[in-house]
TIRO-2110 file (N, C-alpha, C; in Angstrom, 1 decimal):
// TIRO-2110
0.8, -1.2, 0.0, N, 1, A
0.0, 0.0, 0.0, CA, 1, A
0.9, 1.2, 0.0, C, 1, A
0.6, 2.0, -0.8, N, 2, A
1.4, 3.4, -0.8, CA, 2, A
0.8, 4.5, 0.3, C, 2, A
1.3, 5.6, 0.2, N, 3, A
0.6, 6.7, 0.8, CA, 3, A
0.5, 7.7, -0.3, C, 3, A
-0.6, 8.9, 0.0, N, 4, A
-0.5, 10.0, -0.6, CA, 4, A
-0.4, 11.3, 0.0, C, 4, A
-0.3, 12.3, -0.3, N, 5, A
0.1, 13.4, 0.8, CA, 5, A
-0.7, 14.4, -0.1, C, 5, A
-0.7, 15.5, 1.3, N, 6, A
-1.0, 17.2, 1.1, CA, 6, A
-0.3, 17.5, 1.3, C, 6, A
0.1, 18.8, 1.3, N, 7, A
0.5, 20.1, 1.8, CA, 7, A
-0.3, 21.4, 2.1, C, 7, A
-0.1, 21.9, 3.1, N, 8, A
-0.8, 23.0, 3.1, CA, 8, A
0.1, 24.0, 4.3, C, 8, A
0.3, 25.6, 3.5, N, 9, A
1.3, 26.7, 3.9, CA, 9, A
0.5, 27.2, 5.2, C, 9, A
1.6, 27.7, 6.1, N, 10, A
0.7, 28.2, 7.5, CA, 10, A
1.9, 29.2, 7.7, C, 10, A
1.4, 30.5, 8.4, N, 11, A
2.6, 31.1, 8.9, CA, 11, A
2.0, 30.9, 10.7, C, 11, A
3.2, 31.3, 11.6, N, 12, A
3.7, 30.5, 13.0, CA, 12, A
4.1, 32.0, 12.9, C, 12, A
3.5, 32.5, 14.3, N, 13, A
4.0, 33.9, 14.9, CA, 13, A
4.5, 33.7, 16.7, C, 13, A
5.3, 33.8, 16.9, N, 14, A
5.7, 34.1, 18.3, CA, 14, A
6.8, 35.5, 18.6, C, 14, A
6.1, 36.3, 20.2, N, 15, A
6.9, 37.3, 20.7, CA, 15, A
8.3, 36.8, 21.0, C, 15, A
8.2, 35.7, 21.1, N, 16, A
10.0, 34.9, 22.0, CA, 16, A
10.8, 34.5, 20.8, C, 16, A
10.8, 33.5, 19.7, N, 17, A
11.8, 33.0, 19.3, CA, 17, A
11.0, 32.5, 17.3, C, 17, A
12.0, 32.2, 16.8, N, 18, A
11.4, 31.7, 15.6, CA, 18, A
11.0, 29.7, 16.1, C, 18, A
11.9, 29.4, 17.2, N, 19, A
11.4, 28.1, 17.5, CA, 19, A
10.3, 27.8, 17.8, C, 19, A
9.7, 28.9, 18.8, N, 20, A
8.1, 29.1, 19.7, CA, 20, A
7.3, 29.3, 18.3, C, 20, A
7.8, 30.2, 17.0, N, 21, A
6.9, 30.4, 15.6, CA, 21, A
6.8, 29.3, 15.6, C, 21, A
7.5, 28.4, 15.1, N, 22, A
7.2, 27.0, 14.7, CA, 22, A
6.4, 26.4, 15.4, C, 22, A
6.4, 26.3, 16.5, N, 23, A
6.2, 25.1, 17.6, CA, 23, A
4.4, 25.8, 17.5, C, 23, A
4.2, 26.9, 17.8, N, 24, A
2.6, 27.5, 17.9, CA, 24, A
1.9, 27.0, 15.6, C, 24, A
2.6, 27.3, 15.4, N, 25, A
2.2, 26.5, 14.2, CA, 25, A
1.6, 25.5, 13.9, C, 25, A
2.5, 24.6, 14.4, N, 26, A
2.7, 23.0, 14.2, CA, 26, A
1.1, 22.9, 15.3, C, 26, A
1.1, 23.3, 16.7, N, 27, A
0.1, 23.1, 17.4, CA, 27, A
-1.2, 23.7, 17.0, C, 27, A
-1.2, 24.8, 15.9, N, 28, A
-2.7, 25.1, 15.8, CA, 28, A
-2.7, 24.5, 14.5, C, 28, A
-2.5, 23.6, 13.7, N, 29, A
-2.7, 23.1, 12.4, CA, 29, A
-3.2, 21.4, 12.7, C, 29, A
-2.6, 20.9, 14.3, N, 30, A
-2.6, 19.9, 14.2, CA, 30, A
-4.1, 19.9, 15.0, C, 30, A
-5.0, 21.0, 15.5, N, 31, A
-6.1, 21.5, 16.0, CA, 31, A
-7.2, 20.9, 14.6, C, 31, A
-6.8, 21.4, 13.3, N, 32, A
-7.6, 21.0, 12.3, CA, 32, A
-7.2, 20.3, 11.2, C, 32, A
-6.2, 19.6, 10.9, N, 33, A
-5.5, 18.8, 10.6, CA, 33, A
-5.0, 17.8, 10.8, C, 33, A
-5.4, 16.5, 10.1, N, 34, A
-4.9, 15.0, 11.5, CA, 34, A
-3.7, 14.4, 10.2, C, 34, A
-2.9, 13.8, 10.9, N, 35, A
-1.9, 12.6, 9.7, CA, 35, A
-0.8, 13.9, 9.6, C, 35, A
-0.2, 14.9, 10.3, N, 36, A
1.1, 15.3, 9.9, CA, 36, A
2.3, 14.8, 10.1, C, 36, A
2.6, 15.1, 9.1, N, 37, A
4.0, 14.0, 9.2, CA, 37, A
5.4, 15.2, 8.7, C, 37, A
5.2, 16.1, 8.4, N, 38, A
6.8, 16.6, 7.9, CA, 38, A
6.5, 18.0, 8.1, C, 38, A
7.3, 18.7, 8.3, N, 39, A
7.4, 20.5, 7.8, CA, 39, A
8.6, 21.0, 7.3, C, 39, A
8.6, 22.1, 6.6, N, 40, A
9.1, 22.4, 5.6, CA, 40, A
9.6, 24.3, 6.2, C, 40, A
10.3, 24.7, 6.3, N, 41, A
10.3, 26.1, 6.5, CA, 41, A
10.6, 27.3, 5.5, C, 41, A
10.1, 28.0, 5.3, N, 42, A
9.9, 28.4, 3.3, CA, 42, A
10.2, 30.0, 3.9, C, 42, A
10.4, 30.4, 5.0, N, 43, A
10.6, 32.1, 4.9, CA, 43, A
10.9, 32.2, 6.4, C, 43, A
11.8, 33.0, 7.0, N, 44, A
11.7, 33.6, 8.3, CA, 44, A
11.6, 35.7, 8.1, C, 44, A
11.0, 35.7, 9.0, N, 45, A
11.1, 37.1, 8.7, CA, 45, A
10.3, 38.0, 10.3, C, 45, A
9.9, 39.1, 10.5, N, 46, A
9.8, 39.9, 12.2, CA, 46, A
9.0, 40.6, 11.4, C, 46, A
8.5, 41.4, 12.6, N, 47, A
7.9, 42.2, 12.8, CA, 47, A
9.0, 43.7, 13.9, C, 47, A
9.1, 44.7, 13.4, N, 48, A
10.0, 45.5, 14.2, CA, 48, A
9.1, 46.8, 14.6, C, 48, A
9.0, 46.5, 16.2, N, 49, A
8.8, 47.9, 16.5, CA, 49, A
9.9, 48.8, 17.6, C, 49, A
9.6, 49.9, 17.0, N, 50, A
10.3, 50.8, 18.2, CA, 50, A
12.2, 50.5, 17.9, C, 50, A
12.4, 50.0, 16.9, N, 51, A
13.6, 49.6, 16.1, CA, 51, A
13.9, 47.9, 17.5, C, 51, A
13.2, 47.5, 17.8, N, 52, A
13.2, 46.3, 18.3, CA, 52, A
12.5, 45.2, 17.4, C, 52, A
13.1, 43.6, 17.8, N, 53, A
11.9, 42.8, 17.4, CA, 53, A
10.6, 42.8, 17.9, C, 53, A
9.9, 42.8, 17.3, N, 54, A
8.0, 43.0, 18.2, CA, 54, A
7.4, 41.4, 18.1, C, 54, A
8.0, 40.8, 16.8, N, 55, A
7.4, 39.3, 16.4, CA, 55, A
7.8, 38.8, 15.4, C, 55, A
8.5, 37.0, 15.6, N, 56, A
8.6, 36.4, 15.2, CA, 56, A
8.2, 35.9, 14.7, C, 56, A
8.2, 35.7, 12.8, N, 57, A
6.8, 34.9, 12.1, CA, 57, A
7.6, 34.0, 11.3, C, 57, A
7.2, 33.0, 10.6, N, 58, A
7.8, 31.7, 10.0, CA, 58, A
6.7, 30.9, 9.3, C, 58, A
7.3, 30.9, 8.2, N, 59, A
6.0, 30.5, 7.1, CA, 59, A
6.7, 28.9, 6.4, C, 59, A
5.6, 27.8, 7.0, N, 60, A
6.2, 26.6, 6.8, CA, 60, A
5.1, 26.0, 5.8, C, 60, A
5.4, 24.9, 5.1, N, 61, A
4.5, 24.0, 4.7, CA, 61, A
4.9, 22.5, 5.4, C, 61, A
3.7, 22.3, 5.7, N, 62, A
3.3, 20.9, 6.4, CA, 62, A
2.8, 20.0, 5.3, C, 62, A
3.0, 18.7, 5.5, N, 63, A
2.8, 17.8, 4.8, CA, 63, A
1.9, 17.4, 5.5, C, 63, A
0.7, 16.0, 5.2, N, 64, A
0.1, 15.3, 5.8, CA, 64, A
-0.6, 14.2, 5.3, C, 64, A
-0.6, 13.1, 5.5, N, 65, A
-0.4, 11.6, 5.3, CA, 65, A
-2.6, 11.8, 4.6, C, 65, A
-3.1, 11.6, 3.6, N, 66, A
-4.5, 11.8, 2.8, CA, 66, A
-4.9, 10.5, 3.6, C, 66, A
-6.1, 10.6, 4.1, N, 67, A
-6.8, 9.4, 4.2, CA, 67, A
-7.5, 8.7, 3.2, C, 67, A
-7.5, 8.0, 3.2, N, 68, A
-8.3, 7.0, 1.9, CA, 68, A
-9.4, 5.5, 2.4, C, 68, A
-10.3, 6.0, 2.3, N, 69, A
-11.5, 5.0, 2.2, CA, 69, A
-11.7, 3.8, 2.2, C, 69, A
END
């Protein structure tokens, strides 16, 4: 039996770290999303205020294992 997959892009925002972006990602995708299996990290990039960082965002694609009937 094979598998087949999706993907689908999410961006991951945290005040603390690009790791916490990830990690808050991964946890609200897998809220509506079941069978993840891989992520992919396609962009890092902030938010700056007040010549500080304000927020760390990170735009991944997730993979996830298709259910089949």
């Amino acid at each position: 039996m094979s598998n087949t997959y999706k993907m689908v892009t999410v961006v991951g925002t945290s005040t603390q770290s690009y790791d916490a972006a990830i990690a808050n990602a991964l946890s609200d995708a897998t809220a509506t999303v079941r069978n993840l299996s891989w992520f992919e990290v396609q962009e890092q990039r902030g938010r700056i205020v007040d010549g500080k960082v304000a927020e760390y965002q990170i735009k991944l694609q997730i993979g996830f294992r298709v259910e089949v009937p």
